[in-house]
N, C-alpha and C positions, 0 to 999 in steps of 0.2 A: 214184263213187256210194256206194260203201261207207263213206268217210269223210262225205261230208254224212249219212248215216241216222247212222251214229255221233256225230255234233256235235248234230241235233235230239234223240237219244235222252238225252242228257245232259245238254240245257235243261232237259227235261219234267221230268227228277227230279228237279232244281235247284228249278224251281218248285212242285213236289208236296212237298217236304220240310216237317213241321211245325213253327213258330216257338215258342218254349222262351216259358214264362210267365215274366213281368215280373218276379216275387220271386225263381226260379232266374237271369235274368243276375244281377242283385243280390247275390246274396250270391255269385255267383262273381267279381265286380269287387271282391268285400270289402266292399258298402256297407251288408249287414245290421245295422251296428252303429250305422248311423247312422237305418236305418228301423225296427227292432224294440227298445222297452222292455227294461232289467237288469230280472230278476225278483228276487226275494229270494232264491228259490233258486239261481237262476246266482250271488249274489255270495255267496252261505254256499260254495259250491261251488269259486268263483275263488280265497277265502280260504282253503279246505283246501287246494287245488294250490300256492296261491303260498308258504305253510308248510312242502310237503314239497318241490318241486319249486325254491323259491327263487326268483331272472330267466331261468329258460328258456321264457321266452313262447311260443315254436313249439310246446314240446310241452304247454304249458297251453291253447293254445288249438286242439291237436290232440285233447285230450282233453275241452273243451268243446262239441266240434263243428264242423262246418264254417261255424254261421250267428256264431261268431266268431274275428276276426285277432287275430295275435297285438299289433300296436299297440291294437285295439279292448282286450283285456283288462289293459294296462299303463296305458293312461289310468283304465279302468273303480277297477283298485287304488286309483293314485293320485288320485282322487275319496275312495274310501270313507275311506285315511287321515284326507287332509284333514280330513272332516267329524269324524271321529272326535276327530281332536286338535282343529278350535274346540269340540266340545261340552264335552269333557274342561278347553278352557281355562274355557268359559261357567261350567261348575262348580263348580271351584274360585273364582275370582270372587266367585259367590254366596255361596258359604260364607264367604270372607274379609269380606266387607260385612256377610253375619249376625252376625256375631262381633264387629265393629267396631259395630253397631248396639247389641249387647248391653251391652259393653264404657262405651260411652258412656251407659245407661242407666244401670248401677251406678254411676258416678263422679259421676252428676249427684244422685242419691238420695244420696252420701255426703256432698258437700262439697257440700249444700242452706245448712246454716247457717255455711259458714266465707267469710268475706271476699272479695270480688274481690281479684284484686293489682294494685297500684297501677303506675300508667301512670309508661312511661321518662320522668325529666327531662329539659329540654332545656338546650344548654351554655348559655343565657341564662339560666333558671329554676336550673340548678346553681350559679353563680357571685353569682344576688342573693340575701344574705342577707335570711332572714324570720325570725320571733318571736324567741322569745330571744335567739338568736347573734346577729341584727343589732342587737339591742338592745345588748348585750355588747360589740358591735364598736363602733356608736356611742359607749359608753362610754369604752372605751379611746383612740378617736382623741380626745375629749374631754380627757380627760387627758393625754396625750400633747400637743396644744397649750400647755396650761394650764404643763407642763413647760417647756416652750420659752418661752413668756410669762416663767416664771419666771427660767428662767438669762440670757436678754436681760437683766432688770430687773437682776441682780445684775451682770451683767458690765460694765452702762451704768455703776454708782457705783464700780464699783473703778477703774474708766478717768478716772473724776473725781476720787478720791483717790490717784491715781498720782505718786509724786514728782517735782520739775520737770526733771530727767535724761533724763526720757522723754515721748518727742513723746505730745501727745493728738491723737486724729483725733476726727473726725465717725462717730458709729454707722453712717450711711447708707454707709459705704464699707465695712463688714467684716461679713461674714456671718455665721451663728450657726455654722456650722458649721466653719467656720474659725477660730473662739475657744475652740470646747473643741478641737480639734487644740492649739491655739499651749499650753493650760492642760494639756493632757498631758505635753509636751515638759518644758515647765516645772517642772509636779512632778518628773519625772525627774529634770532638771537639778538640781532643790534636793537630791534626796537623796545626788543623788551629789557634788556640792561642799561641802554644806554644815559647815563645823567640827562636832567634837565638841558645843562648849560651847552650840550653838543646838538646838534640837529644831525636827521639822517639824511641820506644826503643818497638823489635817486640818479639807477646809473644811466639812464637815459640823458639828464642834463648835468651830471658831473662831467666838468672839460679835463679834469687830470685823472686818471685810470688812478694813480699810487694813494691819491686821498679815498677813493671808494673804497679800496680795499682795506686801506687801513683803516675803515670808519667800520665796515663789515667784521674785521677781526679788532673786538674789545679787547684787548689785555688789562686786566686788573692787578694793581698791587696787592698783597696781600697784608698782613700786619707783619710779616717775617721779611718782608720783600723780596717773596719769591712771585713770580710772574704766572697766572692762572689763567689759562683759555678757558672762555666760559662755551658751554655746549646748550643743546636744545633741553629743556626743561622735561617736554614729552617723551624726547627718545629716554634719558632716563628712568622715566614713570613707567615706561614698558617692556626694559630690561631689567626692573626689579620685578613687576608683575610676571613675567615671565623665570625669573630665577624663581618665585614663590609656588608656581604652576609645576616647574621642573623637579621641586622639592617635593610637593604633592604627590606627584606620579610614583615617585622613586621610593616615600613612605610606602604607599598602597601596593607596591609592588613587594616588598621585604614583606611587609601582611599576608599578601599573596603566597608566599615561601613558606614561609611559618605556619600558616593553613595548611598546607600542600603538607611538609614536615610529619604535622600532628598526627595526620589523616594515614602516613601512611606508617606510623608506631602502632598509630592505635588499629591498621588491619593486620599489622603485624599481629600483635597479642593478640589479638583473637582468631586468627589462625590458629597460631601454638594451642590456645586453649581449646578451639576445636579439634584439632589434629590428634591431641589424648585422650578429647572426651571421646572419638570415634573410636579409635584403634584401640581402646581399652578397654579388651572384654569383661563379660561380666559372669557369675554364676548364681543359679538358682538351685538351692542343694547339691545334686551331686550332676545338672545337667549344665549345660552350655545356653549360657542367654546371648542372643545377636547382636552385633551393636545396633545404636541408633543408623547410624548409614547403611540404607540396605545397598548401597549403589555397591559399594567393597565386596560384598556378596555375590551379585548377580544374580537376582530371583527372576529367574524366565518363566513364565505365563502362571507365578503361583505356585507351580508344583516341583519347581530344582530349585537347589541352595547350592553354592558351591563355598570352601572353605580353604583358604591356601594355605599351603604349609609355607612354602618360601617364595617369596621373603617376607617372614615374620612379620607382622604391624610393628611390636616393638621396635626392630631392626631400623624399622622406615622411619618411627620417631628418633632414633637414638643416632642416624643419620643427617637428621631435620638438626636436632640437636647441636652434633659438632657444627653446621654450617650457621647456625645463628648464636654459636657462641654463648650457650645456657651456662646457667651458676650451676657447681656440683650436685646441689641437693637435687632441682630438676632433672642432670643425668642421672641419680641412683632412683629418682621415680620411675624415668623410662626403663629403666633395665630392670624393676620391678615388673614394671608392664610386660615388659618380654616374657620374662620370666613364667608370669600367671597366665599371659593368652598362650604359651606351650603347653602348660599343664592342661590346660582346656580341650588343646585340640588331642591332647593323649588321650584323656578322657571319655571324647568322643569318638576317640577312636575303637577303643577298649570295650564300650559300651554298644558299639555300633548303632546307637538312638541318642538324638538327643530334644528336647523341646524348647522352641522359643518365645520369646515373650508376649508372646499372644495364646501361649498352651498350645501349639499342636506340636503333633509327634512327629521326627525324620528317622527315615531309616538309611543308613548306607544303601546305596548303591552299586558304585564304580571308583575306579579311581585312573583319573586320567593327566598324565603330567603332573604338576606341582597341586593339583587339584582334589579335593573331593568332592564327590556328587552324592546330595542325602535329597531322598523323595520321600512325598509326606503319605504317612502310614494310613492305610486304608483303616476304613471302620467296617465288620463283619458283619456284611448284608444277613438276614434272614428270609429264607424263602420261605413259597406257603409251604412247602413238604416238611420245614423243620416243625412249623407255628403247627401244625393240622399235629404232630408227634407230638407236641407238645402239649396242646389241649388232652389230646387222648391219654399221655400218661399222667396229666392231672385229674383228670377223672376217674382214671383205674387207683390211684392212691387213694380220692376220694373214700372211692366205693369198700376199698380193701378194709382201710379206717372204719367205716360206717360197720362193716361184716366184724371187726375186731370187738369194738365196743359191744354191739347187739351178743357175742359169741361171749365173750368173759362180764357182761353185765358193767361195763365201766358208766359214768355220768356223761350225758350230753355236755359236749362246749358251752361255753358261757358265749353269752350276747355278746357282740361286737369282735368276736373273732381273729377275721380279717384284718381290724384297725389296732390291733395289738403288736406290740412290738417282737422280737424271736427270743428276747432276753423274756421276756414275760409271760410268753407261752411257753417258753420251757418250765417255766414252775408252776404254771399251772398242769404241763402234764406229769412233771413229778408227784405233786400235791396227790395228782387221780393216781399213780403209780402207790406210790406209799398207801394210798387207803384201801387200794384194790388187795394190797401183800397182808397186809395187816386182816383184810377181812376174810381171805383164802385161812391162815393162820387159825 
């Protein structure tokens, strides 16, 4: 009884307790900051704390009051900065725009009456000549024809008044510019052949065109009195340097050949001589040695060997053979070869094991297509069940020995036993055998 009056007495006050107003839970969950307005004077106030006080927000917002958290017055901060620095930037801004406004007003009042500046050329408008200079330019290629008109005209009549010694051609086959080349050479040539007793004679003030030209073309008698044009001394000197140049290349190129030649006899033979050393099995008593090329083989991961039957190695040499044209005696080696790598692989067959040059064992496998498959022979694990059988029946022979000797009275082993060979323990127990008979006797 006394416990139910005590359970109703403590509903009653349960439900008689008075319910706390809506703003007290509020700011006790911290949410004052979210329902009551920053005054101006809480953020002049935030702003002295957070100067002397620094980031210790618990005790800024212990000193602000309970109606704010310390997250409510580190956001509240960082607002006011914010604003602070765009007004600061808007500021500035404006000032640099007054400035530039002013700026551009003076420079417009100064250069009122000075010129626009004239717009970029373009690379078409750069490159066509206008007013004077193309007038200028026109002039010049003017004249510059009229030049060329001229020296054709002259060159046409000296080719007319040419002495009968020397072929005339047709204008139409010799260019203008190929007549003053040939008319350079020529003056050269005159000054440097010409005797003392003649003078050269410039075409600028020769008044007869037929004398210049005949002064330009020397004709020398010879001792046979045959008539010799003499030529330029240089061109000469550099149609031998270059026949000597052309003669060069053409040696070094035959060297070139001859190298090349050498090189590929000499990988010839050593092919052939590889191709027998490979495919020319070998034997090791009564087993099969591998060749050197394991590649012919195909040893995948170590543990398969494969060995073909066809076609033959021999075959493949004795084919190599006809196409490179060997002397007789190299084909009856090859077909030696043949020959001995069949018996090899009968052998291996026969044997079904064979061992190669590194001593391990193969054993047949399979045989697939022109191929055989030999895996390498395991070695006969011992487990502990055989080793534990095995101690135990070295110890029961021990023991049995020991019962023998002790039973018929024979001599202890001699010292070192164990390090005795099976040849030498046998006469030693003969030895005890004989004198054990002899003393029954």
């Amino acid at each position: 009884m006394t416990s139910i009056i005590l359970a109703l007495l403590l509903l009653s006050g349960i439900a008689a307790a008075p319910s706390l107003p809506p703003s007290t839970s509020c700011a006790l969950r911290g949410g004052a900051d979210r329902a009551e307005p920053w005054t101006p004077e809480e953020d002049q106030k935030l702003l002295e704390l957070q100067g002397k006080l620094g980031k210790k927000w618990k005790e800024i917002s212990n000193q602000m009051g309970n109606r704010r958290s310390s997250k409510g017055c580190s956001a509240r901060f960082a607002r006011i900065s914010a604003n602070r620095a765009s007004s600061a930037a808007d500021q500035s801004k404006g000032r640099e725009e007054q400035a530039d406004g002013e700026a551009v007003k003076v420079e417009a009042t100064e250069d009122r009456n000075v010129e626009a500046p004239k717009a970029r050329l373009t690379k078409k408008q750069r490159t066509k000549p206008g007013g004077d200079e193309g007038r200028m330019r026109e002039e010049r290629t003017a004249d510059a024809s009229k030049h060329d008109d001229d020296e054709q005209q002259k060159v046409s009549t000296a080719k007319r008044a040419l002495p009968d010694g020397v072929a005339q051609t047709d204008q139409e086959d010799f260019d203008v510019k190929a007549d003053e080349a040939n008319k350079k050479k020529r003056r050269k040539a005159a000054a440097e052949y010409e005797p003392a007793t003649t003078q050269v004679v410039d075409h600028t003030t020769a008044p007869d065109l037929e004398l210049f030209e005949s002064k330009i073309e020397q004709v020398h008698e010879g001792d046979e009195g045959e008539r010799e044009v003499t030529t330029d001394k240089a061109s000469r000197d550099e149609i031998e340097k270059s026949a000597a140049e052309q003669g060069k290349i053409q040696d070094a190129w035959a060297d070139l050949d001859a190298m090349r030649e050498e090189t590929r006899l000499r990988r010839q033979k050593i092919q052939s001589m590889w191709d027998r050393k490979t495919h020319a099995g070998k034997r090791t008593g009564f087993h099969v040695k591998l060749p050197v090329k394991k590649q012919s083989f195909g040893l995948q991961d170590g543990k398969k060997v494969k060995l073909r039957l066809y076609p033959l190695p021999g075959a493949i040499n004795q084919r190599k053979a006809r196409e490179q044209n060997l002397s007789e005696e190299e084909e009856l080696e090859q077909e030696a070869i043949e020959n001995r790598t069949s018996t090899e692989q009968e052998v291996a067959i026969q044997n079904q094991t064979f061992t190669d040059h590194k001593g391990r064992r193969w054993v047949f496998q399979s045989e697939v297509g022109d191929e055989l498959h030999f895996v390498r022979a395991r070695k006969s694990k011992k487990t502990k069940e055989s080793k534990k059988a095995e101690s135990l029946k070295t110890e029961e022979c021990k023991k049995a020995e020991s019962d023998l000797r002790s039973l018929f009275d024979l001599q202890p082993l001699p010292e070192g036993w164990d390090k005795l060979k099976p040849k030498e323990k046998r006469q030693v127990l003969r030895e005890q055998a004989n004198a054990f008979l002899s003393a029954c006797e």
